[in-house]
MINUTI-652098 format. One record per residue (C-alpha): residue number from 1; chain; residue in one letter; x, y, z. Coordinates in steps of 0.05 Angstrom, whole numbers, plus 5000, padded with zeros to 4 digits. Last residue first. Example, Ala and Ser with C-alpha at 12.3 -4.5 7.8 and 13.67 -1.06 7.14 Angstrom:
- k, c, r, u, v, w
- 2, A, S, 5273, 4979, 5143 $
- 1, A, A, 5246, 4910, 5156 $
END
This chain:
- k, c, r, u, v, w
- 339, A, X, 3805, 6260, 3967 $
- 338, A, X, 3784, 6326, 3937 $
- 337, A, X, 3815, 6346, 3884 $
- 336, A, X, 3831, 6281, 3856 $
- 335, A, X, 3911, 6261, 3841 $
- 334, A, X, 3957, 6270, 3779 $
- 333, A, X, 4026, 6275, 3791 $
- 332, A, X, 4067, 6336, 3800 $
- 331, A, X, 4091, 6360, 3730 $
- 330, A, X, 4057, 6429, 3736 $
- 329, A, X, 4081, 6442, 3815 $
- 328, A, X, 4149, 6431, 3785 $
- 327, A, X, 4145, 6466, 3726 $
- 326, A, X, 4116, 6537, 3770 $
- 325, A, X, 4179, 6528, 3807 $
- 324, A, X, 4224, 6526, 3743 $
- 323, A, X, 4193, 6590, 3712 $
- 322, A, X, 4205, 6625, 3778 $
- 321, A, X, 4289, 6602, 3780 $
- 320, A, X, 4302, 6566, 3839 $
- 319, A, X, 4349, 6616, 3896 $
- 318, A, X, 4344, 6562, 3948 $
- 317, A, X, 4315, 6614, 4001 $
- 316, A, X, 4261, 6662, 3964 $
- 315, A, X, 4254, 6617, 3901 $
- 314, A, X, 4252, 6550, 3941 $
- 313, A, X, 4202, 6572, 3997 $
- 312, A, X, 4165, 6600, 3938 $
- 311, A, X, 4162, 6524, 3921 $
- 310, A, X, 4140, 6497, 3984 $
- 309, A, X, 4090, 6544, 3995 $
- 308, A, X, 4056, 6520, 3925 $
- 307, A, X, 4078, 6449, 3948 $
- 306, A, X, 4049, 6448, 4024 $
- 305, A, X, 4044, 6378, 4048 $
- 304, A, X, 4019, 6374, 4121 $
- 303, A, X, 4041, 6328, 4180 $
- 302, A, X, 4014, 6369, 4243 $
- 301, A, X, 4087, 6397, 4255 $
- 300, A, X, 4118, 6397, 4187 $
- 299, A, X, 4067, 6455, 4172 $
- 298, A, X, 4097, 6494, 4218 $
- 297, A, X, 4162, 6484, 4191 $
- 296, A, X, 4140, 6495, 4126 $
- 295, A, X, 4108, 6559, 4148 $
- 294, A, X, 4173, 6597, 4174 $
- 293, A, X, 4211, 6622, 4119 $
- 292, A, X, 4147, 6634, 4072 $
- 291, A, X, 4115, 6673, 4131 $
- 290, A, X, 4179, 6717, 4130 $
- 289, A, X, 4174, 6731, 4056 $
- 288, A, X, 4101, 6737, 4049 $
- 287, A, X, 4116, 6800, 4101 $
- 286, A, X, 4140, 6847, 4051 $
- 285, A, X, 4159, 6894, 4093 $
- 284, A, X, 4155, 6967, 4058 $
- 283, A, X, 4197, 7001, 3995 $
- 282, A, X, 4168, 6958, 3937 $
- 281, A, X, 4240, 6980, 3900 $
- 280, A, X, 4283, 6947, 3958 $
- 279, A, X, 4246, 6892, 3963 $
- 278, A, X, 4251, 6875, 3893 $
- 277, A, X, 4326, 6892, 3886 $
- 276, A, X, 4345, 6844, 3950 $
- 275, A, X, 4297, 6783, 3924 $
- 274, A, X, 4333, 6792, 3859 $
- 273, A, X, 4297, 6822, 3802 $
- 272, A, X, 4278, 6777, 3739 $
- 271, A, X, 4216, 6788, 3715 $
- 270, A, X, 4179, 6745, 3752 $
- 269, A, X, 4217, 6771, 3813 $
- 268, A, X, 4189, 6829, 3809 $
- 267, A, X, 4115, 6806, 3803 $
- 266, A, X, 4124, 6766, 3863 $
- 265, A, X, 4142, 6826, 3896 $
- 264, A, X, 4081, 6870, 3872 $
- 263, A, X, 4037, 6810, 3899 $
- 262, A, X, 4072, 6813, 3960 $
- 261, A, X, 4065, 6896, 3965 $
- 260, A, X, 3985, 6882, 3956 $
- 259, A, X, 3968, 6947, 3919 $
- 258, A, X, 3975, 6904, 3854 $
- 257, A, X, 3906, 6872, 3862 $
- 256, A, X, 3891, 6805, 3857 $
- 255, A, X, 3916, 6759, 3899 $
- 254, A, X, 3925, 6806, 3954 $
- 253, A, X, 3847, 6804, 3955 $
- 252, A, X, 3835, 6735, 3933 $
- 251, A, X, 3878, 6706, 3991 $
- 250, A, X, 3836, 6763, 4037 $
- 249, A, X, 3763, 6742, 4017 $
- 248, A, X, 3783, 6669, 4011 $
- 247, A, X, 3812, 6670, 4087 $
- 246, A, X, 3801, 6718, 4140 $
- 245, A, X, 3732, 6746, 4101 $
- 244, A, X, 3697, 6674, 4101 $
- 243, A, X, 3712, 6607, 4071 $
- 242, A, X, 3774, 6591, 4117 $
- 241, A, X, 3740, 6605, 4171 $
- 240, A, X, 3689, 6557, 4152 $
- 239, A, X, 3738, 6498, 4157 $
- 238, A, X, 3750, 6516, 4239 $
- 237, A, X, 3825, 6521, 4261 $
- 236, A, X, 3859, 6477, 4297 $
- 235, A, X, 3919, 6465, 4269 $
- 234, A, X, 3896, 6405, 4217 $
- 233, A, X, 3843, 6452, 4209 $
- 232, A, X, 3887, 6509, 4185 $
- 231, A, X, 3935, 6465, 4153 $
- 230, A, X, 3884, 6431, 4101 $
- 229, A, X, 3855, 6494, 4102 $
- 228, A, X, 3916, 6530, 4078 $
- 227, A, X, 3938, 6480, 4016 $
- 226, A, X, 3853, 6481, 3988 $
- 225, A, X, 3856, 6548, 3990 $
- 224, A, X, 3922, 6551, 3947 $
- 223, A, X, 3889, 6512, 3910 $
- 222, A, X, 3840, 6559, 3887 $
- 221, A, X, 3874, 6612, 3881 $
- 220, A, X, 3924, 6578, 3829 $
- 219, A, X, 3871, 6550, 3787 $
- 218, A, X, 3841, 6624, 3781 $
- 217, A, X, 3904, 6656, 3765 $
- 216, A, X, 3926, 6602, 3720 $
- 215, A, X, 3859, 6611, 3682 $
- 214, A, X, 3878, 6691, 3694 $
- 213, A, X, 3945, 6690, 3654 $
- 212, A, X, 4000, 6655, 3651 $
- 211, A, X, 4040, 6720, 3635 $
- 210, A, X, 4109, 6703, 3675 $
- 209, A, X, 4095, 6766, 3714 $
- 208, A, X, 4016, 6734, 3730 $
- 207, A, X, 4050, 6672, 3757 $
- 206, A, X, 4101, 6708, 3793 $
- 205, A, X, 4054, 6757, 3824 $
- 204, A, X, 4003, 6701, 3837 $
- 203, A, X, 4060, 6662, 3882 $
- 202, A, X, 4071, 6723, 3918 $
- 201, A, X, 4006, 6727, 3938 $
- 200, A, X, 4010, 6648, 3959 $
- 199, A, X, 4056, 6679, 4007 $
- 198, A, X, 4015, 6735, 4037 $
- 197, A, X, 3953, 6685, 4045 $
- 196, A, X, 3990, 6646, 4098 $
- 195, A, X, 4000, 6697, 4162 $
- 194, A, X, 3922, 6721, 4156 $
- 193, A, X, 3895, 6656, 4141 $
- 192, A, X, 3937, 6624, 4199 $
- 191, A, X, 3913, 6677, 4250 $
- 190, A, X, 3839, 6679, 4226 $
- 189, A, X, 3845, 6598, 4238 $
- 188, A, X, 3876, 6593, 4301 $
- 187, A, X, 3835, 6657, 4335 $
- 186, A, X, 3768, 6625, 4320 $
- 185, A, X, 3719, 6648, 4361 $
- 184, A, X, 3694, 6699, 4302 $
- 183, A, X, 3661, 6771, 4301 $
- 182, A, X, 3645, 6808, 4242 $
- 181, A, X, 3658, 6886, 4227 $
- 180, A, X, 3632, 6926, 4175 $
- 179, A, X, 3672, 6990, 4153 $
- 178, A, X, 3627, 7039, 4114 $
- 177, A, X, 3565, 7057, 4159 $
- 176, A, X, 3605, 7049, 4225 $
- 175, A, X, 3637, 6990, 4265 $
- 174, A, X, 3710, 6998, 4290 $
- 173, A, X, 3696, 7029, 4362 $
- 172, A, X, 3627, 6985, 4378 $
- 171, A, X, 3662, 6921, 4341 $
- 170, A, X, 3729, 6931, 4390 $
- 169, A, X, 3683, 6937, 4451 $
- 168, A, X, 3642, 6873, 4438 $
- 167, A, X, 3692, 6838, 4416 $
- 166, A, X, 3728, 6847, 4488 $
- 165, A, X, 3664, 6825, 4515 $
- 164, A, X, 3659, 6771, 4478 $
- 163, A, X, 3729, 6752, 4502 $
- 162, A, X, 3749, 6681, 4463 $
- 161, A, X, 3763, 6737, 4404 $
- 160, A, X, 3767, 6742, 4328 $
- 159, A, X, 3750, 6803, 4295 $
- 158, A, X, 3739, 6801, 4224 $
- 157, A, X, 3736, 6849, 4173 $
- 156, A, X, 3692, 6883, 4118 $
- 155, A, X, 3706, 6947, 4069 $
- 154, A, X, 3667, 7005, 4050 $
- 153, A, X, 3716, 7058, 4017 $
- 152, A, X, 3726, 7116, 4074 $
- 151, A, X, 3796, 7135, 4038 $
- 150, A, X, 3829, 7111, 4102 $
- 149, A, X, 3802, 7039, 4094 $
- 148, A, X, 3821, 7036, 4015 $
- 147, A, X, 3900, 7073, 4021 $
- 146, A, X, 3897, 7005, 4085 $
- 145, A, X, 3884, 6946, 4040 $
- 144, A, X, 3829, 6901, 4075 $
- 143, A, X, 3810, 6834, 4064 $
- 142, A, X, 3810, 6806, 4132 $
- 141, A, X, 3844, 6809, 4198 $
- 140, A, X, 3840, 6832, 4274 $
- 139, A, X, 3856, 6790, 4333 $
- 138, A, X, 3838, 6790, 4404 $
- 137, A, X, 3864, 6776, 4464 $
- 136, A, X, 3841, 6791, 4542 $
- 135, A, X, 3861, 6811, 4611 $
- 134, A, X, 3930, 6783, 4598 $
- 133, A, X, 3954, 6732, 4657 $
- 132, A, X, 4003, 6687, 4613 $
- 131, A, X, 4031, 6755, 4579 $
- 130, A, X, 4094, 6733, 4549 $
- 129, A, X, 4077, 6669, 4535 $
- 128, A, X, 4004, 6676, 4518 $
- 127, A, X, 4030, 6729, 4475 $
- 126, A, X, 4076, 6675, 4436 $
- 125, A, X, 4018, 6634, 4426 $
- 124, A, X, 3974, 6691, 4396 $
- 123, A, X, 4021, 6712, 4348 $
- 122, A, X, 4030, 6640, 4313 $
- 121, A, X, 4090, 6603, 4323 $
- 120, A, X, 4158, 6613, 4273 $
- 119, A, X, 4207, 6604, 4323 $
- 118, A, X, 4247, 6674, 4309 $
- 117, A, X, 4207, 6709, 4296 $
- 116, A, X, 4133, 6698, 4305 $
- 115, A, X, 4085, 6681, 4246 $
- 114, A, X, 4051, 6728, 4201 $
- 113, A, X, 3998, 6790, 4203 $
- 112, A, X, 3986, 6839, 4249 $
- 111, A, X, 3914, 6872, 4268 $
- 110, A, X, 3936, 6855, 4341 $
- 109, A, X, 3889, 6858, 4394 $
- 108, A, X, 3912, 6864, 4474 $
- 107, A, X, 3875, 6880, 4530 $
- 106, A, X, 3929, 6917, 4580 $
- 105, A, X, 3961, 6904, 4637 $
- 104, A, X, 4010, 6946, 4663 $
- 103, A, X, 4085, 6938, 4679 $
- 102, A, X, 4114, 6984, 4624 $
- 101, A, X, 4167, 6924, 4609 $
- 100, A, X, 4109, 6870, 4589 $
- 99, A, X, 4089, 6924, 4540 $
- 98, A, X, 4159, 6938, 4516 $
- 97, A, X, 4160, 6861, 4512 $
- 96, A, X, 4110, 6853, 4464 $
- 95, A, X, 4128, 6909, 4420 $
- 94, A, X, 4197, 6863, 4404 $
- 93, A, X, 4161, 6808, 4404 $
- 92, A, X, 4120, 6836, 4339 $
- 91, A, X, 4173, 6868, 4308 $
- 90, A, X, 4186, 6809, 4258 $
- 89, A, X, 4111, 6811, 4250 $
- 88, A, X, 4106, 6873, 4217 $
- 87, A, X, 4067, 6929, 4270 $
- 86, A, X, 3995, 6935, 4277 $
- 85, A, X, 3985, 6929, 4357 $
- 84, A, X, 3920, 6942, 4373 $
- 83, A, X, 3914, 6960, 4458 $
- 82, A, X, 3859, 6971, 4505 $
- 81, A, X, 3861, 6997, 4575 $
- 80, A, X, 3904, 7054, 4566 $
- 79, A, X, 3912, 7101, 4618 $
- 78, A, X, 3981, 7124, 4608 $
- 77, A, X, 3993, 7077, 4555 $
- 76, A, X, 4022, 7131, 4490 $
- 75, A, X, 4050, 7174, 4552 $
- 74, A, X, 4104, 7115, 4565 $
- 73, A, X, 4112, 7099, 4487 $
- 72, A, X, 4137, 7169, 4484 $
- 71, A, X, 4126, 7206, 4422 $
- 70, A, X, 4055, 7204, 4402 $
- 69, A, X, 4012, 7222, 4346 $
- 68, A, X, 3941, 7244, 4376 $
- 67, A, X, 3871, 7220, 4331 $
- 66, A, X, 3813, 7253, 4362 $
- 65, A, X, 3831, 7311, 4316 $
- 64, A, X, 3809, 7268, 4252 $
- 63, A, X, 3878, 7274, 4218 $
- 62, A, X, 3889, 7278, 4143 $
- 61, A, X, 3883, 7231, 4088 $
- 60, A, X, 3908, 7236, 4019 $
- 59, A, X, 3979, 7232, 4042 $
- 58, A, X, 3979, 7151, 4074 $
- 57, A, X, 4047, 7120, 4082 $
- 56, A, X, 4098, 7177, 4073 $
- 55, A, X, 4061, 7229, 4083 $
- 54, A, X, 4022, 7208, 4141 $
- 53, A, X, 3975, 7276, 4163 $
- 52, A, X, 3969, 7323, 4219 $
- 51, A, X, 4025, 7354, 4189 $
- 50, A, X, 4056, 7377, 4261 $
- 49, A, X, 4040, 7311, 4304 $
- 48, A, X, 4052, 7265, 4244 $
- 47, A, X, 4129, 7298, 4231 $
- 46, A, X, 4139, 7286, 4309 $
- 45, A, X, 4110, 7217, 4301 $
- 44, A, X, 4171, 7208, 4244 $
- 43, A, X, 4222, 7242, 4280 $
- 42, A, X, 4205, 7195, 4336 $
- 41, A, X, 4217, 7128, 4312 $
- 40, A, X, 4179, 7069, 4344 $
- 39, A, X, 4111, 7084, 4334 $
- 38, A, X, 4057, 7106, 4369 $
- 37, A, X, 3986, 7132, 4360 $
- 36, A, X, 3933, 7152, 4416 $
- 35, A, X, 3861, 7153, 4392 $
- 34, A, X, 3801, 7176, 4428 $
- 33, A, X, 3747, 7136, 4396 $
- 32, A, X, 3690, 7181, 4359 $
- 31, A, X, 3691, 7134, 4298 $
- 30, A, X, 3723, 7190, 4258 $
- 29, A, X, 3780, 7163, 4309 $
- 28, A, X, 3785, 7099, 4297 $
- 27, A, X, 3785, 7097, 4221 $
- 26, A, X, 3847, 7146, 4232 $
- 25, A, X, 3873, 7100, 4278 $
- 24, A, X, 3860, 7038, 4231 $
- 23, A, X, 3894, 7071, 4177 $
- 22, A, X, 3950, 7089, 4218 $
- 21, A, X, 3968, 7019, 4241 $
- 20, A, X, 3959, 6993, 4166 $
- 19, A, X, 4003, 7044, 4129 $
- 18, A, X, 4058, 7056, 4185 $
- 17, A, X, 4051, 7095, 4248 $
- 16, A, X, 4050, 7021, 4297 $
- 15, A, X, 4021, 7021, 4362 $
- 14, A, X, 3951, 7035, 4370 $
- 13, A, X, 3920, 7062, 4438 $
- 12, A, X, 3851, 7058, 4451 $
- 11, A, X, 3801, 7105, 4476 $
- 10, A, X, 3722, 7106, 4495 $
- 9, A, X, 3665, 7109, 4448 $
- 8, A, X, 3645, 7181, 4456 $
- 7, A, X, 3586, 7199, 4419 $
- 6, A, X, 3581, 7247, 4359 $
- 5, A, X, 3600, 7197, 4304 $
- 4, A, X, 3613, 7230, 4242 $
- 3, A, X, 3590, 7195, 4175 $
- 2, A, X, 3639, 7144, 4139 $
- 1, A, X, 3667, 7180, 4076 $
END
């Protein structure tokens, strides 16, 4: 476990009590940072408040007791200067606006993951919309599975920020001997990483539940590198973002290992489950899904070709067999790697 931090490092308010936004507020608050957590139904924060603990989402780790479940979203910002908003992305406006509703301004980071409903832009654009005059922005990402981060395992993650000073203050109340924290400029690219990476995740669990085996694995990884930088630079985003923690370390990550819920989807559906059954068994948003509804048409806006998305695309939406989506990326014709 991280060691205790005696100083005070200020307070932040995280919205969202499932895995992920309780995870970081229990990382959070060993870290000495007052901690206010909120999410949208009650009985469940009134559960947290009297267990001291998440049951559902997290039960091998209890409370720090700078960590406060709360009720009211009103009395979760009384005096909050900095927000991290870890909530699925199809709730993400949604939180947004109950912000934009309370009438204070806040500094905003976001440790979710995925595109904007129902346009399909990236998270920061739709924040600069709703909150044109926002103190400051941030986003948080990288390989991380939350059981891992609330167990006190050592992990590493990126915060990307055009606020240094913002950075600054997240770093200081995430940092400690176990979780390492980097710093990037690069909102575009940790955003598109973070959003992309769940789907070709669900590509791995179908490959891996049709029993390719790792040489697929590896092959499959690979390019589906190669498919999200050509759209994260063609968006904006810097090349070496895609080489560090928000992009290979997290696409080999939920790659890999069957706590990632979009790996455990594509797995289901490899063996025959329907989209419905699969996500019903895994339990949790399965956010490869959305991204895979909306990333084509982002794509289609700076001129990129996307098969591997492209072909999920087909199984989750089109209802193409697995085995027959893995055929057509197979028989596509030969080309160089890198042209």
């Amino acid at each position: 476990m991280p060691t205790g931090v005696i100083s005070d490092k200020g307070s932040i308010t995280v919205i969202g009590a499932g895995s992920w936004g309780t995870a970081l507020a229990i990382l959070l608050a060993r870290n000495g940072v007052s901690t206010r957590l909120w999410g949208h139904d009650k009985k469940q924060i009134q559960q947290l408040q009297k267990a001291r603990i998440n049951k559902e989402y997290l039960p091998g780790a209890a409370f720090p007791p700078q960590l406060q479940p709360v009720t009211k979203l009103t009395a979760a910002l009384d005096d909050a200067e900095n927000i991290l908003i870890a909530v699925p992305s199809s709730a993400f406006r949604e939180v947004l606006q109950s912000l934009l509703n309370d009438g204070r301004h806040f500094r905003i980071c976001w440790a979710t993951k995925g595109f904007s409903n129902p346009d399909g832009r990236l998270l920061h654009e739709l924040v600069s919309e709703i909150f044109p005059a926002v103190p400051a922005t941030a986003v948080l990402s990288g390989p991380t599975f939350a059981a891992e981060v609330a167990a006190g395992l050592p992990a590493a993650i990126t915060v990307a920020s055009e606020d240094d000073a913002f950075s600054e203050i997240l770093c200081q109340q995430l940092h400690n001997d176990r979780f390492r924290v980097y710093t990037a400029h690069d909102i575009i690219g940790v955003s598109i990483g973070g959003a992309a990476k769940n789907i070709y995740a669900i590509a791995a669990g179908i490959a891996d539940g049709l029993g390719f085996g790792a040489n697929t694995r590896a092959a499959l990884i690979t390019r589906a590198l190669s498919e999200l930088m050509r759209l994260g630079t063609a968006a904006g985003g810097k090349q070496e973002t895609f080489m560090g923690l928000t992009g290979l370390g997290d696409l080999i990550l939920t790659c890999t290992d069957n706590q990632s819920r979009n790996r455990r989807f594509g797995l289901s559906l490899a063996r025959g489950q329907s989209t419905t059954a699969a996500l019903k068994d895994i339990h949790q948003v399965v956010e490869g899904r959305e991204a895979a509804r909306h990333i084509l048409d982002f794509a289609r806006r700076f001129g990129i070709e996307m098969p591997i998305a492209e072909e999920i695309h087909a199984v989750l939406f089109a209802n193409k067999p697995p085995g027959e989506a893995v055929q057509t990326l197979l028989s596509r014709e030969r080309r160089m790697e890198s042209p």
